[in-house]
C-alpha positions in Angstrom: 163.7 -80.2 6.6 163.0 -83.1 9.4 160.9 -80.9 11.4 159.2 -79.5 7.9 158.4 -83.7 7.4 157.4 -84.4 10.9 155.0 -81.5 11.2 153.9 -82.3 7.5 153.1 -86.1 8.6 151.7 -85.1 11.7 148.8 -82.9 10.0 148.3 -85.3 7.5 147.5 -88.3 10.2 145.2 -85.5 12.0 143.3 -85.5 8.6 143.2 -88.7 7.8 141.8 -89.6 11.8 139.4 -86.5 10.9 138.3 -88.3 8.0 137.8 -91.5 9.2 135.8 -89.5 12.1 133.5 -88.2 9.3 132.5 -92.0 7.8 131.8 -92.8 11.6 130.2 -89.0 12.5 128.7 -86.4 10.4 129.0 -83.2 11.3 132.1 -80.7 11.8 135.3 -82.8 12.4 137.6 -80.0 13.8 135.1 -79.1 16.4 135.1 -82.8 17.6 139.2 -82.2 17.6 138.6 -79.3 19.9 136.7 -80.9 22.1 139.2 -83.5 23.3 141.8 -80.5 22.9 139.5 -78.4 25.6 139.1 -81.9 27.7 142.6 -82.3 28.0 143.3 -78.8 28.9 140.8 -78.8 31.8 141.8 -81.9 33.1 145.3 -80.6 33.2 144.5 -77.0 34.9 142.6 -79.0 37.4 145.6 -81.0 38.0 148.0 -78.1 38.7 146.2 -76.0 40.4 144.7 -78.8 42.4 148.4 -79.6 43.0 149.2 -76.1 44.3 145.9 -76.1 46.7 147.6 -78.5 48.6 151.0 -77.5 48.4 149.8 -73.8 49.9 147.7 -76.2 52.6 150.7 -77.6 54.1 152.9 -74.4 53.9 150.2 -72.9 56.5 150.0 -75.6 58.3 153.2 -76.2 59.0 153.6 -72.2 59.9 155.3 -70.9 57.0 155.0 -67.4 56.0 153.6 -66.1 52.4 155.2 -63.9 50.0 154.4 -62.0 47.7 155.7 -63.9 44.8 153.1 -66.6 46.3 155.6 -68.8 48.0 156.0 -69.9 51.5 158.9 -69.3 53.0 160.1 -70.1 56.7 161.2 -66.2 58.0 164.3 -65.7 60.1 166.0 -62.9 60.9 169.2 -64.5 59.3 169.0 -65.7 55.2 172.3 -66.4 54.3 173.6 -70.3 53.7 174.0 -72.7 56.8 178.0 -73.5 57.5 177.3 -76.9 56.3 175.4 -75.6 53.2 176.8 -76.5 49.3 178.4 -73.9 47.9 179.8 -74.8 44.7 182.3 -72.3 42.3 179.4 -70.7 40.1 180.0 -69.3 37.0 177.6 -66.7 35.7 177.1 -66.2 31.8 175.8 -63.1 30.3 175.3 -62.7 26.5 175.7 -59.7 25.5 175.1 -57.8 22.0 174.9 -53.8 21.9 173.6 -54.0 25.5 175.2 -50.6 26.3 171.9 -49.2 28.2 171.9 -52.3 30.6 175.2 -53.9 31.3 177.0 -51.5 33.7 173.8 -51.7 36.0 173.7 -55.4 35.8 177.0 -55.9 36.3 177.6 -53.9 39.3 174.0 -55.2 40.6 176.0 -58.9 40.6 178.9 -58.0 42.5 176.4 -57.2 45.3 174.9 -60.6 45.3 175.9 -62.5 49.3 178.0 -64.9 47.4 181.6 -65.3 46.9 182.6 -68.0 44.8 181.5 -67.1 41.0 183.1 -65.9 38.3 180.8 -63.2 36.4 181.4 -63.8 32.5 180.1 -61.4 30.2 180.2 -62.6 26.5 180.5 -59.7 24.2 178.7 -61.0 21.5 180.5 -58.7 18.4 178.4 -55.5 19.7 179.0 -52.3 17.9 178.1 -49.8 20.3 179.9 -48.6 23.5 179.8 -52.5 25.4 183.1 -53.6 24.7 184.4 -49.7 26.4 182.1 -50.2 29.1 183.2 -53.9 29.7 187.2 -53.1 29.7 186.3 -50.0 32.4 184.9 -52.2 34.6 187.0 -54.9 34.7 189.7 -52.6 36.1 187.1 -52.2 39.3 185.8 -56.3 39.6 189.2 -58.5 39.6 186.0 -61.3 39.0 184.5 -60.4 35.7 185.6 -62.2 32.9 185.0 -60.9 29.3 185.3 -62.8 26.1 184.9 -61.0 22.7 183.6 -63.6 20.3 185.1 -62.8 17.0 183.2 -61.4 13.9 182.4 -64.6 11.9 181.7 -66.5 14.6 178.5 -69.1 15.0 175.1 -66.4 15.9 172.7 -66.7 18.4 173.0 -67.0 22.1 173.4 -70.4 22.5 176.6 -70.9 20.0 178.1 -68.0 22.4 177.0 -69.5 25.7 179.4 -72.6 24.1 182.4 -70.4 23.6 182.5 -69.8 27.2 181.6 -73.2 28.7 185.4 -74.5 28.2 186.6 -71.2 29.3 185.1 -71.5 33.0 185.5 -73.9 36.1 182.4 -74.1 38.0 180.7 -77.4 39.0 177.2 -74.8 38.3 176.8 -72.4 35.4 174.1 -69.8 36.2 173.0 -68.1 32.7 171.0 -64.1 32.7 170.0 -61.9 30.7 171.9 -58.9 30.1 169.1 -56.4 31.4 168.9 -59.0 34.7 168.8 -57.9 38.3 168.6 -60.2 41.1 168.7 -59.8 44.6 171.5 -60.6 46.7 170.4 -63.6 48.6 170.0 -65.6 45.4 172.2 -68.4 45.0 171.4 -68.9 48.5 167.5 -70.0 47.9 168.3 -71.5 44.3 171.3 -73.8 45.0 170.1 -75.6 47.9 167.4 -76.7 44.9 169.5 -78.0 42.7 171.7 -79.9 45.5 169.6 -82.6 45.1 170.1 -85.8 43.1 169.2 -86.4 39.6 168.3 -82.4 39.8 170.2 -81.1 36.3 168.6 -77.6 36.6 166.7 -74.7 38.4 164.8 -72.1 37.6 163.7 -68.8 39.1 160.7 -66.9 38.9 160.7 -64.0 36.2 159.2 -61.0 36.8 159.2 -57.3 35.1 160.6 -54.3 36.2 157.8 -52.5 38.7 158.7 -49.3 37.4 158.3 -49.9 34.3 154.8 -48.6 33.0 151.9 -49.3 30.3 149.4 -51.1 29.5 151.7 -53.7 27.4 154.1 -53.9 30.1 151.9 -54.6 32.9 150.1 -57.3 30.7 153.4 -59.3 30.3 154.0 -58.9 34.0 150.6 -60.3 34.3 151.8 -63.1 31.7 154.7 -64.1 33.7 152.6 -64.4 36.5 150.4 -67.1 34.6 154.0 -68.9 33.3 154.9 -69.2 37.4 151.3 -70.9 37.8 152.1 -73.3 35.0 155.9 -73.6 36.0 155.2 -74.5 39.8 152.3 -76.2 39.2 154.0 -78.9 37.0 157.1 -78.8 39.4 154.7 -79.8 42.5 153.0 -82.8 39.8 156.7 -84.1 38.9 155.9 -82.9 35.4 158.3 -81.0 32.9 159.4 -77.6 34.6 161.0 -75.7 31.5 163.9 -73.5 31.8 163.8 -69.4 30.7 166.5 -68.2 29.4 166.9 -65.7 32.4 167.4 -66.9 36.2 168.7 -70.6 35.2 171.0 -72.4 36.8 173.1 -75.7 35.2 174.6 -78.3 36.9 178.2 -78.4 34.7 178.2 -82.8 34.6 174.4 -82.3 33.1 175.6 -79.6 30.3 178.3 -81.6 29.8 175.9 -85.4 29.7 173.6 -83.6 27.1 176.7 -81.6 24.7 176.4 -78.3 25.8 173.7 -75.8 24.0 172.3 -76.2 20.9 173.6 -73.8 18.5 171.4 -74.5 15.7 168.0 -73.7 18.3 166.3 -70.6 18.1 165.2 -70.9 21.6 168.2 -72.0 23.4 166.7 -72.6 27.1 163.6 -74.6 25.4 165.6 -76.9 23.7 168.3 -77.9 26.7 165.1 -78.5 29.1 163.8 -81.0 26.5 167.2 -82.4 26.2 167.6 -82.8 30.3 164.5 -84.3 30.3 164.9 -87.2 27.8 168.4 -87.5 29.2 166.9 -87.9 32.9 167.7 -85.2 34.5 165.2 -83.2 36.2 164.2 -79.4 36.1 163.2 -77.4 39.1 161.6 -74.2 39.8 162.6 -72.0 42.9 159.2 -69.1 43.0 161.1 -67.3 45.6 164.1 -66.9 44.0 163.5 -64.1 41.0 165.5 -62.9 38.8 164.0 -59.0 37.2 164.1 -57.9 33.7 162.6 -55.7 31.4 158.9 -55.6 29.8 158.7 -55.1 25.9 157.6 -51.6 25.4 156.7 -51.3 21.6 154.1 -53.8 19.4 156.8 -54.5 17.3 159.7 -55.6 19.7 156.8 -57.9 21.7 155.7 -59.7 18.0 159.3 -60.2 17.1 160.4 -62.0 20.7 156.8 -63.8 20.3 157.5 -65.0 16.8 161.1 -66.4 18.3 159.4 -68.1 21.6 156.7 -69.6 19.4 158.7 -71.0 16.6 161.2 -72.6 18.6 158.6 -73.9 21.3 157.4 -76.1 18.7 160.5 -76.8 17.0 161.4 -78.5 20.4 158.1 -81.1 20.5 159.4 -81.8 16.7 163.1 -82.3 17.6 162.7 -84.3 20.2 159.0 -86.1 19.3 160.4 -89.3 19.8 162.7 -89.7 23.2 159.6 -87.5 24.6 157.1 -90.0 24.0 159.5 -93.2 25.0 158.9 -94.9 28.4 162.0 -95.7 28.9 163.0 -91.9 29.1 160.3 -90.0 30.6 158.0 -90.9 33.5 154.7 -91.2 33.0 153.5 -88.0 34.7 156.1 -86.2 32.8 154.5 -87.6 29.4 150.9 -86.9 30.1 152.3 -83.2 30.9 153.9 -82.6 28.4 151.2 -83.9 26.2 148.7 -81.7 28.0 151.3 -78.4 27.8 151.7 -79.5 23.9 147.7 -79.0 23.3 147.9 -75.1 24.6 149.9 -74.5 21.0 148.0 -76.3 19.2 144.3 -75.2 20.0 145.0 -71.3 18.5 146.2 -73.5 15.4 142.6 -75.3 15.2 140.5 -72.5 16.3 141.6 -70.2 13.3 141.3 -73.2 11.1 137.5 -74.0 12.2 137.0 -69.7 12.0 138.4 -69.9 8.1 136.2 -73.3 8.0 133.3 -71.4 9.0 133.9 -68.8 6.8 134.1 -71.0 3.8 130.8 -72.9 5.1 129.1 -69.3 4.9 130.2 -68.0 1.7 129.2 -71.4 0.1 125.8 -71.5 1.6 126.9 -74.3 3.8 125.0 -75.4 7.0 127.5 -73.9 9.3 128.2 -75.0 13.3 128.6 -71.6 14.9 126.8 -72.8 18.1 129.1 -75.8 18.4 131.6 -73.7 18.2 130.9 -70.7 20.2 130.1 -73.2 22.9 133.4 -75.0 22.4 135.3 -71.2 22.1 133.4 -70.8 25.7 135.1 -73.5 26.9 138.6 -72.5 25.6 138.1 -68.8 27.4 136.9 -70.0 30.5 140.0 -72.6 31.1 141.8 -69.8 30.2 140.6 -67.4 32.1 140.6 -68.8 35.1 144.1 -70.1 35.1 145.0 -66.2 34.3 142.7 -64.9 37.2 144.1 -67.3 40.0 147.9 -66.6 38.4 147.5 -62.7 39.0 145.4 -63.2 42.4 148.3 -65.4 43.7 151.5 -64.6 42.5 150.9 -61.0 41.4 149.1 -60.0 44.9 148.2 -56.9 44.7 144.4 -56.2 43.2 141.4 -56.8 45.4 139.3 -59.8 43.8 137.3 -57.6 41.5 140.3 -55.6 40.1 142.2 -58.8 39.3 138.9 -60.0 37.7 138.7 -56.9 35.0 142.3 -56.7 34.7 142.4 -61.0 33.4 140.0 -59.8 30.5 142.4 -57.2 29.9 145.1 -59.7 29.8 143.3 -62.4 28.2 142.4 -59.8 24.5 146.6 -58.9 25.2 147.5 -62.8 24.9 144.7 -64.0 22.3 145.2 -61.3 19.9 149.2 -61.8 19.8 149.9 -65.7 20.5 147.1 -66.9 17.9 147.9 -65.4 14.6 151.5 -65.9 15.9 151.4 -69.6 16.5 149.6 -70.0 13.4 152.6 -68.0 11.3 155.4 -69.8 13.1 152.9 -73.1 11.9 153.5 -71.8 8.4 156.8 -70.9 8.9 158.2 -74.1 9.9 156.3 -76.4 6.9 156.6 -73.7 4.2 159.7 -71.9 5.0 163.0 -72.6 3.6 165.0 -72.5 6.7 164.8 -71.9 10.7 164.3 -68.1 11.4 167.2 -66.3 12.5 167.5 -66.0 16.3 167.5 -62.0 17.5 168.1 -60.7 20.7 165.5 -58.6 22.6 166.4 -55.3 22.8 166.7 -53.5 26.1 166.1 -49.9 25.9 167.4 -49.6 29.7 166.4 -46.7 32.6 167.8 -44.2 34.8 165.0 -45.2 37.4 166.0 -47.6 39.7 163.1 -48.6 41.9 163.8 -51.7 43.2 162.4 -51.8 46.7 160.4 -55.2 46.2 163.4 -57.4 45.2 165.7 -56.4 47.9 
């Protein structure tokens, strides 16, 4: 209901200032919205990637080596942890619900990691399928992996059973994956040194997909994720609001326990903790050489049901926490104007398909219409777009020559406009007109017997 009111009050002041720009302006208010939408956006693209031009500078001057995940790293023959180096008890979280195509290779992929003091907790989540066999098997093998079976009744959602286990475990860091996850096995050593630092509450890793999984829908979300690592180290580089993602995270215990743990009521559970370390202070990092793998969507359906999820509780988050987010007292000032900036990318879809319906309505009536005005603005939108996705895929997917990245973005870019907008606009709908949250649902991990792993070893 508060987020129903707050989104509700919110659209009603952005037609009330619309108004008021009519008595001042005639002519089409949305577009005029748009504009200062599409200003902000550029300004803020600039900004990062303006950021990361520099940061890229310096790592060649100063000798470093480039990745292929984009980073620059200092090469040595040896990559473990210094003597001296932090190495705190870490406790590793994996919910898990009818994973029974995943977990056995995860698990086993974990007790390979170069790292010694963790605990591996897998939290069967009441599955129904052969987990709970496959769990008890291999606990006989790794003396370190911890189950807990939550039992039937018990709060849903990933972030209620992420809770159970918190009391259960020791570690001064809790690192939380996915239950189709595979990292390699120098990981904790490039992430933790990260998150030794002070006021640093969190880290994340980059994601990627699977590189033997194929399709056109898969390799546009690898694509996708490239263009989230753009955004992701571009704001870490600006002192913005780095988010966390579910998979590849990394918790300092004292900042879980500052900001009470998850949130079981979000649908979105690693959304809603980075807004709450950021209004409590604490800062979020990203590591781009550290990466955790996981699975693409294969199927339509599957990709609009995780979309639906991501979308609805991205902007339940802004609502939840509207007010601590916009205080000065809580968030610097570069972290505001990000965040302000990263709000606008949800909230342009939402105006574009209500000047399209406007437009419609204009025609139909025999209403001067303002197609040019807004094809030109639309222009705008695509271009900032665009080139954000191009210069993601050049850098941090590195592997198309200049004119096959260029092809493949337009690819990407019909992939992401013709799923994020209508969905935006129905989780819009869905939080002022539906009667409660929507019901939080696992992605499902259909699993595979091929194993090709060779880039993240």
């Amino acid at each position: 209901m508060r987020n129903r009111v707050i989104l509700a009050a919110l659209t009603l002041a952005v037609w009330i200032g619309l108004k008021s720009i009519d008595e001042f302006v005639t002519g089409p208010e949305v577009l005029i919205l748009l504009s200062i939408a599409v200003a902000i956006m550029i300004t803020h693209s600039v900004w990062l990637m303006a950021a990361q031009g520099r940061w890229r500078r310096k790592a060649r001057k100063a000798g470093l080596v480039k990745q292929p995940d984009g980073s620059y790293v200092a090469v040595t023959e040896d990559s473990s942890q210094p003597d001296d180096a932090w190495k705190p008890w870490v406790d590793i979280f994996i919910a898990a619900k009818n994973e029974q195509r995943v977990i056995e290779s995860t698990i086993r992929n974990f007790f390979k990691v170069d790292y010694d003091s963790f605990y591996l907790w897998v939290i069967d989540d009441c599955s129904t399928d052969e987990t709970p066999f496959i769990l008890e098997r291999l606990k006989v093998e790794f003396p370190r992996l911890r189950v807990l079976r939550r039992a039937y009744g018990s709060c849903p959602g990933k972030s209620a059973a992420l809770n159970e286990a918190l009391p259960l475990s020791k570690g001064e860091v809790i690192a939380v994956f996915d239950a189709d996850a595979y990292i390699a096995p120098n990981f904790f050593a490039l992430t933790l040194p990260v998150l030794d630092q002070d006021g640093v509450g969190a880290v994340q890793a980059q994601k990627r997909i699977f590189e033997h999984q194929i399709g056109v829908l898969v390799d546009c979300q690898a694509s996708e994720y490239a263009m989230d690592t753009h955004f992701q180290m571009g704001r870490d580089l600006i002192g913005g609001a780095v988010e966390l993602r579910g998979n590849g995270q990394l918790i300092k215990r004292a900042a879980l326990v500052d900001v009470g743990g998850w949130n079981n009521k979000a649908i979105t559970d690693d959304l809603d903790l980075s807004m709450r370390l950021l209004i409590s202070n604490w800062d979020v990092r990203f590591c781009p050489h550290a990466y955790v793998w996981e699975e693409g969507v294969p199927t339509i359906k599957g990709l609009l049901r995780q979309r639906r999820r991501w979308a609805e509780g991205s902007i339940r988050r802004y609502l939840d926490y509207i007010f601590p987010l916009n205080s000065p007292t809580r968030l610097s000032f570069v972290e505001r104007l990000d965040t302000l900036a990263f709000t606008v990318y949800f909230v342009v879809p939402a105006l574009m398909f209500l000047e399209v319906s406007s437009e419609i309505m204009r025609l139909s009536m025999g209403v001067p219409t303002y197609g040019k005005f807004f094809a030109l603005i639309s222009l705008a939108v695509f271009v900032v777009s665009q080139l954000n996705l191009f210069v993601a895929i050049r850098i941090y997917r590195n592997k198309m020559s200049f004119w096959q990245t260029l092809i493949h973005s337009f690819q990407v870019s019909s992939y992401v406009y013709a799923h994020w907008v209508p969905v935006i606009f129905v989780s819009f709908c869905q939080i002022i007109f539906g009667k409660q949250t929507s019901t939080w649902h696992p992605t499902e991990h259909v699993g595979s017997a091929q194993s090709v792993f060779s880039d993240a070893t």
